[in-house]
C-alpha positions as CSV (number, residue, x, y, z in Angstrom):
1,X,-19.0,13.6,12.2
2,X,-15.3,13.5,12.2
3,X,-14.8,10.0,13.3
4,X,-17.5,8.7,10.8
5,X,-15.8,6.0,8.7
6,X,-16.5,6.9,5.0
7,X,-17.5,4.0,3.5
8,X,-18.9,4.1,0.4
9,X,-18.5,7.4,-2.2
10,X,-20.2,9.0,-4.4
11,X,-20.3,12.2,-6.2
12,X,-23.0,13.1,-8.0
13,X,-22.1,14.2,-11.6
14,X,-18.5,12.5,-11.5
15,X,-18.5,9.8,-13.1
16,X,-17.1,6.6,-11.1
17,X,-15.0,4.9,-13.0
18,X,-14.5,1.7,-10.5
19,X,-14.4,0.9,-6.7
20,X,-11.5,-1.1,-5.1
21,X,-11.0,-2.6,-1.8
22,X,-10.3,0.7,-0.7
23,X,-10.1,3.0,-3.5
24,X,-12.6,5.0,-5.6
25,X,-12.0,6.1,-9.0
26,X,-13.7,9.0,-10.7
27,X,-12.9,10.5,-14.5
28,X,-12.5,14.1,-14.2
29,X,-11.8,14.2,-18.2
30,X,-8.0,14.8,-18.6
31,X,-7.1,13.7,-15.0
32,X,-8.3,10.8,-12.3
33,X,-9.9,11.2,-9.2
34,X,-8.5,8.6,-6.2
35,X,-10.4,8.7,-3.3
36,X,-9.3,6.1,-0.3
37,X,-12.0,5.5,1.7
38,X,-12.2,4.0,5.1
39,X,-13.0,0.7,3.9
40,X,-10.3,-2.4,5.2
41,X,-10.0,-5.8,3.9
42,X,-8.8,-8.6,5.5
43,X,-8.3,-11.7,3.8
44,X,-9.2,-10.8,0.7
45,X,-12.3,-9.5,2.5
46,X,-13.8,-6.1,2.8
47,X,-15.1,-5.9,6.5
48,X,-18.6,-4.2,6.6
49,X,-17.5,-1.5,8.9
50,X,-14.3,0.8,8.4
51,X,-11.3,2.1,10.2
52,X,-12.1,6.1,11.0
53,X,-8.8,8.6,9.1
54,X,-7.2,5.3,7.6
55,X,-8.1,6.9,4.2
56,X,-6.7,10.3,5.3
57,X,-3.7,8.5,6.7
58,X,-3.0,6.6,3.4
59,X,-3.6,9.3,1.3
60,X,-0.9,11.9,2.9
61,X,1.4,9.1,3.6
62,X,1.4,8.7,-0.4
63,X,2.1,12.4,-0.7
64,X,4.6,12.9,1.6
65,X,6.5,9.9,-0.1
66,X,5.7,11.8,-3.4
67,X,7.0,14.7,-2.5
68,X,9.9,13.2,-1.2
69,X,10.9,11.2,-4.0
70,X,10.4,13.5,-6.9
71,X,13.8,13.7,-7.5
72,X,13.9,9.7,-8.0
73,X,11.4,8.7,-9.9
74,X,8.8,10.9,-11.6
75,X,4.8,10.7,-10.7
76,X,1.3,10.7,-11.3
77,X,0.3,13.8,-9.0
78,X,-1.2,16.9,-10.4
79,X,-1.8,18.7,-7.2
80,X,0.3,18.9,-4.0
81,X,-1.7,18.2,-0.6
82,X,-2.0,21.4,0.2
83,X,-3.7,22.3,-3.0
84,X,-7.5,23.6,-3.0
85,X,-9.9,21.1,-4.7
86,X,-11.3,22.4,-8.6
87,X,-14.1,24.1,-8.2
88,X,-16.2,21.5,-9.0
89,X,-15.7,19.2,-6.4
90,X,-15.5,21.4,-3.6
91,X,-19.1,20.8,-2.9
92,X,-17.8,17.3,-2.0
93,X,-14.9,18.8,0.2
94,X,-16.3,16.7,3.3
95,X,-16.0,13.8,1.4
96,X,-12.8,14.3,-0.3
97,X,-10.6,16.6,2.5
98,X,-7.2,15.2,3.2
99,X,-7.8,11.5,1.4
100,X,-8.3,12.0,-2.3
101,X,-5.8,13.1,-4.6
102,X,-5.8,14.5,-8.7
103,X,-3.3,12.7,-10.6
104,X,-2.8,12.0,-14.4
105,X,-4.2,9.4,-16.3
106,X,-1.4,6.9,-17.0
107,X,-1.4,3.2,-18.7
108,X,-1.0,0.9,-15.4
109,X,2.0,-1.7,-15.7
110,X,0.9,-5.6,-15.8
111,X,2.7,-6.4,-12.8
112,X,2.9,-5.4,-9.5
113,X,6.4,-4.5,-8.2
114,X,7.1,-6.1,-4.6
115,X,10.4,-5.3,-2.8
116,X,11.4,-7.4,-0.1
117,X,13.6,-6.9,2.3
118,X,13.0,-8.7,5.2
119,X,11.5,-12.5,5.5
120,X,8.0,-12.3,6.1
121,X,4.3,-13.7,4.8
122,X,4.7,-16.0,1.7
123,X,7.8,-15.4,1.5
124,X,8.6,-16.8,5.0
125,X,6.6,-19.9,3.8
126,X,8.2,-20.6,0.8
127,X,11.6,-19.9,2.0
128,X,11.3,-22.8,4.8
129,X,10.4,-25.1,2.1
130,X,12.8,-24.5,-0.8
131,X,15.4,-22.0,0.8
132,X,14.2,-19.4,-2.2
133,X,11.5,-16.5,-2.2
134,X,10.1,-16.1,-5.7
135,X,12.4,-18.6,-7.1
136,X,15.2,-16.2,-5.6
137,X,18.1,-18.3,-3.5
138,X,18.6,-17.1,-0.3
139,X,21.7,-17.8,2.3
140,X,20.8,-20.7,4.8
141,X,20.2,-20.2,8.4
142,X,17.5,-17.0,8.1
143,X,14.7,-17.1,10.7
144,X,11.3,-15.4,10.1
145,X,11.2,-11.7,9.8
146,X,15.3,-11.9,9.6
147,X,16.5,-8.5,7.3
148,X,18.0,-9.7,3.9
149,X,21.2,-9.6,3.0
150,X,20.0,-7.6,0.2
151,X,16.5,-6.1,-0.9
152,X,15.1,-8.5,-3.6
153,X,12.3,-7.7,-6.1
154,X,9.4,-10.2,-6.4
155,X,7.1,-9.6,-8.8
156,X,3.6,-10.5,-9.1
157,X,0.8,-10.8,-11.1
158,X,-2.4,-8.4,-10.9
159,X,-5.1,-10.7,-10.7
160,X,-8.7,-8.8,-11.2
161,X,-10.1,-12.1,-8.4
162,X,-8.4,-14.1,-6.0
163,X,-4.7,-13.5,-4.8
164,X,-2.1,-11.8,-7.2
165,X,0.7,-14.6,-8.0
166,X,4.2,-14.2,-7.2
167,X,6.0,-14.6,-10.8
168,X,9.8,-14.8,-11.8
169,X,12.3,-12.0,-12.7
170,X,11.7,-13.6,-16.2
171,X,8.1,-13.9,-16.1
172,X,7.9,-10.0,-15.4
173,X,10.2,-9.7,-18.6
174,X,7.7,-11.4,-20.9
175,X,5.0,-9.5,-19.5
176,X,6.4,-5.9,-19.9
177,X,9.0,-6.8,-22.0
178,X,12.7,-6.4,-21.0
179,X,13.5,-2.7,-20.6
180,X,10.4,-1.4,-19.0
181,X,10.3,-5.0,-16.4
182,X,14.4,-3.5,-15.9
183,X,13.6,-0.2,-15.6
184,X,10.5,-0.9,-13.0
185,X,12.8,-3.6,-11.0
186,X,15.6,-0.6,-10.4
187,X,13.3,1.8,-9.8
188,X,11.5,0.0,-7.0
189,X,15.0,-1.0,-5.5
190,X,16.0,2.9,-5.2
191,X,13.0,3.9,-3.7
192,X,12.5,1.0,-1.4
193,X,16.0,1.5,-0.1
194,X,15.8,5.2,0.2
195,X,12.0,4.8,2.0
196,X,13.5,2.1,4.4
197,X,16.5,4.1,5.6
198,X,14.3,7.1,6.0
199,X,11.5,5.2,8.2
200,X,14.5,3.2,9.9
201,X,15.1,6.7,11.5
202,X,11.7,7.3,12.8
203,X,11.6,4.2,14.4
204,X,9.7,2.1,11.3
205,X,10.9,-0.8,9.8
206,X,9.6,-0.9,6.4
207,X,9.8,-4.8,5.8
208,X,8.5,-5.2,2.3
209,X,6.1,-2.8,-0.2
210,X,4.6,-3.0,-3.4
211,X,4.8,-0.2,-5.9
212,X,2.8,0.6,-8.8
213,X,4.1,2.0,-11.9
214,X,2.2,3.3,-15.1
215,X,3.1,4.8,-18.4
216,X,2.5,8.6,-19.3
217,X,3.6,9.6,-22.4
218,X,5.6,6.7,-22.8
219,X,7.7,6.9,-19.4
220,X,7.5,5.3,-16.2
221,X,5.8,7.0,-13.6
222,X,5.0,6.1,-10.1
223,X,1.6,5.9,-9.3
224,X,-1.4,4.6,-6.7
225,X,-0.5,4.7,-3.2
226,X,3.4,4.8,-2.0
227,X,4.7,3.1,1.4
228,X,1.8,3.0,3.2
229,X,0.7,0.6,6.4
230,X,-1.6,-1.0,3.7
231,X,1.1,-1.6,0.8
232,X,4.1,-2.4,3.2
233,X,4.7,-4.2,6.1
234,X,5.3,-1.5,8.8
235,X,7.2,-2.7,12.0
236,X,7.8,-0.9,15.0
237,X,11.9,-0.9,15.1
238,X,11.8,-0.8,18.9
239,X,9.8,-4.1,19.3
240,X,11.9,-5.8,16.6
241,X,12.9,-9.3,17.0
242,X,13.8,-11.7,14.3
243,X,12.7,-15.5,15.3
244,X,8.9,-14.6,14.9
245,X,6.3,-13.0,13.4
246,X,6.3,-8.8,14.4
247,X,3.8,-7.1,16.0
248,X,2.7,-4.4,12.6
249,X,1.4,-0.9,12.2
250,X,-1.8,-1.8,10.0
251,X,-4.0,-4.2,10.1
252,X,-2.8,-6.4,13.1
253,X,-5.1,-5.8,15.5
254,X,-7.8,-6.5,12.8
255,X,-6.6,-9.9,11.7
256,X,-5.5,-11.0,15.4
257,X,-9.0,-10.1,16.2
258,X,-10.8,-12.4,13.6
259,X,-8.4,-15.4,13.9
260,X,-9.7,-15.4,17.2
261,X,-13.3,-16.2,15.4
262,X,-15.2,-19.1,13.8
263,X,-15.2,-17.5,10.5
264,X,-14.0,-19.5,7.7
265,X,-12.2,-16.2,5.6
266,X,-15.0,-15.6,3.0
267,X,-17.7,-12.9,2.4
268,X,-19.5,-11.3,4.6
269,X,-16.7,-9.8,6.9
270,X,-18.0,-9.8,10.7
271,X,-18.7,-6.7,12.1
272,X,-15.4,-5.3,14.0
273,X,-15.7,-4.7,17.4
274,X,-15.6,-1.0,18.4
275,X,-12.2,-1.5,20.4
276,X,-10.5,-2.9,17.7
277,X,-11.5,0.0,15.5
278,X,-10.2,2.4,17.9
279,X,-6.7,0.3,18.1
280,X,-6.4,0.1,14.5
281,X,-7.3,3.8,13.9
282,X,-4.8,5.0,16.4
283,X,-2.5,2.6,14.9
284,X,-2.3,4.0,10.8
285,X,-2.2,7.9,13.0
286,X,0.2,6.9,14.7
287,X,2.4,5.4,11.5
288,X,1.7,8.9,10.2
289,X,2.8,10.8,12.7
290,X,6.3,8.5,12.9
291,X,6.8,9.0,9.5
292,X,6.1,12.7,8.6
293,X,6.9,14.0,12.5
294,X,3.3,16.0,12.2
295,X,0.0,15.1,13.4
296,X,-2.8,14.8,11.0
């Protein structure tokens, strides 16, 4: 059926490389296979029942950000979305139609590259304490969810468990080293700015996003997913309000739904409720449809 979450993946004689919160990986020898599957996490915790399309949704997102920023930055792609699948995987088209995508193999950068550009999440928390985000000084006087004089890059950490940590210009450097932590910082800035003004026309305020970056024959390329309701904070511009927390475009309706529980945030996820499935599916189409002007 259609509207039959895909949860879990497999294709028999690819070989899975490893399963994320939402992503599958599979080696297809001189390329990689990512699958997003309908799996969502709240919490750091993978609910046991999915969102229907959110893997469709965060897969074209990614490619129409691609697309649209080839002549920035340089990426991992190896097929447009329009492309058939090899021939050996089209008996897995059911599986794999609209939400995987063939990209090259690339060496992933240690850090994940966050652009902020509004006051939100930990940074909201940190700011009220110390005036800073990520060590960053900011003017006095912002509320939460107030825009940024200025789009700042936060680094973090990739942790393999547990919560990435949010880490210093500085700390990036020694990490990566100075040119490539430089060279990932400016390119996360251009595209950041260039996606924000884009989605600020179709009525999305992109509020912060985290980029990933890898190296392919020794340059930076932009890889993983790009922009989406899962890697960025997406506001609806119409409902916007500094002062308070926004009402989003991804997971809300899931994590307003299970603050409302006794649950105390660690494995196993409660079931959803099918109501807030449907919200939350209609929700990332709806995202889409802002974005790209089509329906998927």
């Amino acid at each position: 059926m259609a509207n039959e979450p895909i949860l879990q993946l497999d294709l028999p004689g690819i070989k899975k490389l490893r399963s994320g919160k939402v992503r599958d990986i599979f080696d297809l020898g001189d390329a990689l296979l990512l699958v997003a599957s309908d799996r969502i996490s709240a919490f750091d915790v993978i609910m046991p029942n999915g969102i229907p399309r959110k893997g469709e949704v965060l897969t074209q997102i990614s490619h129409f950000w691609f697309e649209k920023f080839a002549g920035l930055v340089p990426n991992h792609l190896l097929a447009r979305a329009s492309d058939p699948l090899p021939k050996n995987l089209q008996p897995f088209t059911d599986q794999l139609a609209r939400r995987s995508m063939i990209v090259k193999k690339a060496k992933p950068l240690a850090i994940e590259c966050i652009v902020r550009g509004y006051l939100s999440g930990s940074g909201w928390k940190e700011y009220k304490q110390a005036q800073t985000v990520c060590g960053i000084k900011l003017p006095a006087g912002l509320t939460e969810s107030a825009e940024l004089p200025e789009p700042i890059f936060t680094p973090s950490t990739k942790a393999e468990a547990g919560h990435d940590e949010n880490i210093s210009f500085a700390q990036a450097q020694k990490i990566v080293g100075d040119e490539l932590a430089t060279q990932a910082r400016d390119l996360s800035l251009k595209i950041y700015r260039a996606g924000r003004d884009y989605a600020r026309q179709r009525g999305i305020i992109i509020a912060d996003t985290k980029f990933e970056f890898g190296l392919s024959d020794g340059k930076l390329i932009l890889i993983d997913e790009v922009m989406t309701p899962d890697s960025s904070r997406f506001w609806p511009a119409d409902q916007y309000q500094p002062g308070r927390g926004q009402p989003s475009f991804d997971k809300q309706f899931v994590r307003d739904y299970l603050e409302t529980l006794d649950w105390n945030k660690t494995p196993p996820g409660p079931v959803l409720p099918p109501d807030v499935v449907a919200k939350t599916s209609a929700k990332y189409l709806e995202a889409y449809e802002r974005l790209t002007g089509k329906s998927l």
